[in-house]
C-alpha positions in Angstrom: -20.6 27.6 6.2 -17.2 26.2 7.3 -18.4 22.6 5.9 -18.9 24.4 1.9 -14.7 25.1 2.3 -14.0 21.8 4.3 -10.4 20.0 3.0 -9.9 16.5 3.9 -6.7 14.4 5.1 -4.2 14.9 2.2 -1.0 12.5 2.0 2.0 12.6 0.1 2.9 8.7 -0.2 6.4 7.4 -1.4 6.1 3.6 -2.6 7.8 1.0 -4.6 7.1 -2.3 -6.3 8.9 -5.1 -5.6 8.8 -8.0 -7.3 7.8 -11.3 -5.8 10.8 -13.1 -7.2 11.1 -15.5 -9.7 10.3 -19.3 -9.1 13.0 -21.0 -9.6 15.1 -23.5 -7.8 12.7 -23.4 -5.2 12.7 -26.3 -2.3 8.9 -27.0 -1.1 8.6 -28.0 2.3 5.8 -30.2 4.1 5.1 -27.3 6.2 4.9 -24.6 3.3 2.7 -27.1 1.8 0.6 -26.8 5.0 0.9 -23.4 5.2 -1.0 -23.6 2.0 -2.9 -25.8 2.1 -4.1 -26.6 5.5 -2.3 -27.9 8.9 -4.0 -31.0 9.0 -2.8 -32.2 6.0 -2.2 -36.2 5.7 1.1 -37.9 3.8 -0.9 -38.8 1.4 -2.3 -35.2 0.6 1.1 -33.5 0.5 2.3 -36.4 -2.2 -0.6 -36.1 -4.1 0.7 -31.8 -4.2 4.2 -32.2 -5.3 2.9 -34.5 -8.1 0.3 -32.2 -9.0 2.0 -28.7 -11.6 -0.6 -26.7 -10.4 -1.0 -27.4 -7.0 2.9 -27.3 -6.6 3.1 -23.7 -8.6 0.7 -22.1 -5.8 2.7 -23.6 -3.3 5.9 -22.2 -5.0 4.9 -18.9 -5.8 3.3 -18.6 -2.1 6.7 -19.8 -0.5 8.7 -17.1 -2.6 6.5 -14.3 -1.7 7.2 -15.1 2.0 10.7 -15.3 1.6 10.4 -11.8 -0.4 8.2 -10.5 2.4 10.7 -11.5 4.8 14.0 -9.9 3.0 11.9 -6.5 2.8 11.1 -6.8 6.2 14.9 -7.5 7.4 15.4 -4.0 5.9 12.9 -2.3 7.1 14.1 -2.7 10.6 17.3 -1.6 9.8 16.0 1.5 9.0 12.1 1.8 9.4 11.9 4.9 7.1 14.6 4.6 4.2 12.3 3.3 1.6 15.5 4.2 -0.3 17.7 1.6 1.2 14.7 -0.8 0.4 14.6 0.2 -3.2 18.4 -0.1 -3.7 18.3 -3.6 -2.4 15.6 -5.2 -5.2 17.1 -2.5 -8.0 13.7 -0.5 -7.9 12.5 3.0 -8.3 11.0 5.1 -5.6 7.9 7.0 -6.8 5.8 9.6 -5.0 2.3 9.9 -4.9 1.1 13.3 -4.2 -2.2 14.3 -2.2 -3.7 11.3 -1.7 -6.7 11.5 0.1 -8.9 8.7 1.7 -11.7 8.5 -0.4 -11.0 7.3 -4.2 -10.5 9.9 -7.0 -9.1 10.6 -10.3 -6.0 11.4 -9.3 -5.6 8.4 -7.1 -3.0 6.2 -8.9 -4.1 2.6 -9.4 -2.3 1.3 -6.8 -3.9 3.3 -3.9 -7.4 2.5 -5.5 -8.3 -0.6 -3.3 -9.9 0.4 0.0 -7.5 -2.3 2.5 -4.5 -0.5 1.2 -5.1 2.8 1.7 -6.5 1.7 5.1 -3.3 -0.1 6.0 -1.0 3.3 4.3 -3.1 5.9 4.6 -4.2 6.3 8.4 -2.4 8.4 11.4 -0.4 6.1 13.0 1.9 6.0 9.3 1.2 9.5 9.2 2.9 10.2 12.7 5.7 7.9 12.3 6.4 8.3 9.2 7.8 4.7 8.8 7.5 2.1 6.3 3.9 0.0 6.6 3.9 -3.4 6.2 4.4 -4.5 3.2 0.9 -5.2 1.1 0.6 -7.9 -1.7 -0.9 -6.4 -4.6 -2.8 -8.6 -7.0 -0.3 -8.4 -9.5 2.1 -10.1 -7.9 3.9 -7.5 -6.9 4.9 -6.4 -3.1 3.7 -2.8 -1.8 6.6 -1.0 -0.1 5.1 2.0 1.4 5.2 5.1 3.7 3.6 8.6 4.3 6.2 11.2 3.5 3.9 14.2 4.2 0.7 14.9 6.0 -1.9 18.0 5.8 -4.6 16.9 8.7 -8.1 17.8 7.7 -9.6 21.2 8.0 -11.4 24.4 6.4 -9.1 26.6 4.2 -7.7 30.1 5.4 -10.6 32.8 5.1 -8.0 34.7 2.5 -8.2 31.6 0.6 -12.0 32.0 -0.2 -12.8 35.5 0.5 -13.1 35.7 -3.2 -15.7 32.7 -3.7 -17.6 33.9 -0.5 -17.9 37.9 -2.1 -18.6 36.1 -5.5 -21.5 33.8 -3.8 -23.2 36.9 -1.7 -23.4 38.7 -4.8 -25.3 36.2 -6.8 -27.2 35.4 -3.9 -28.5 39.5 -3.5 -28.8 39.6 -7.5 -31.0 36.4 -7.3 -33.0 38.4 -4.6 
């Protein structure tokens, strides 16, 4: 029964969180209002945004992001798999997620748990290239900086591996019978 001793894809996933920036000083455009909001947008409609806090804030916050997006990406063509150099340049820590598979478990950290983002980090184009994936907004805020360090293709394990269990599974089986 090679399917009882099956493994599946494991992944070894270094990451880090960078922050979407702060909000400041931030000059709105008529196209990042559009960007927002719609392309078709009328004068009136884009006035009636920069008056409106909330409105405006969205706008902001969506504008900064991009910008963010963009800086990470400048570095990551630089060098497509120093998630170091990435890390260096916003002052964050890279952390290390270790046998990852694709299907959710309890060691899966929180930020692997939604479905697109493992999709978009955990598949065998990153695994083979071992480059950074694009980046990934997380609902937090935060920016997902992301590639597969190590990969373990799927497979059964090594017959000396489960000799044991096999012997100890006969045995039951014949004292059953």
């Amino acid at each position: 029964n090679k399917s009882q001793f099956a493994t599946p894809d494991l992944f070894d996933v270094e990451y880090t969180l960078v922050p979407a920036g702060n909000s400041g000083a931030v000059d709105v455009t008529d196209d990042d209002i559009k960007s927002v909001f719609g392309k078709d947008a009328t004068a009136e409609q884009l006035d009636k945004v920069r008056k409106d806090p909330m409105q405006i804030k969205v706008v902001i916050a969506q504008v900064v992001t991009k910008k963010r997006a963009a800086e990470i990406d400048a570095q990551v063509t630089k060098s497509p798999q120093d998630l170091a150099a990435v890390a260096k340049l916003f002052n964050t820590n890279v952390q290390k997620a270790t046998q990852i598979t694709r299907a959710v478990d309890v060691k899966t950290p929180d930020v692997f748990k939604d479905a697109q983002i493992r999709d978009a980090i955990l598949n065998t184009t990153q695994a083979e290239s071992k480059a950074i994936a694009p980046v990934v907004e997380l609902a937090s805020g935060e920016l997902l900086v992301a590639r597969v360090s190590a990969h373990q293709a799927a497979g059964t394990r090594p017959f000396e591996q489960v000799k044991a269990e096999i012997e100890q599974q006969l045995r039951r089986e014949a004292a059953v019978a």
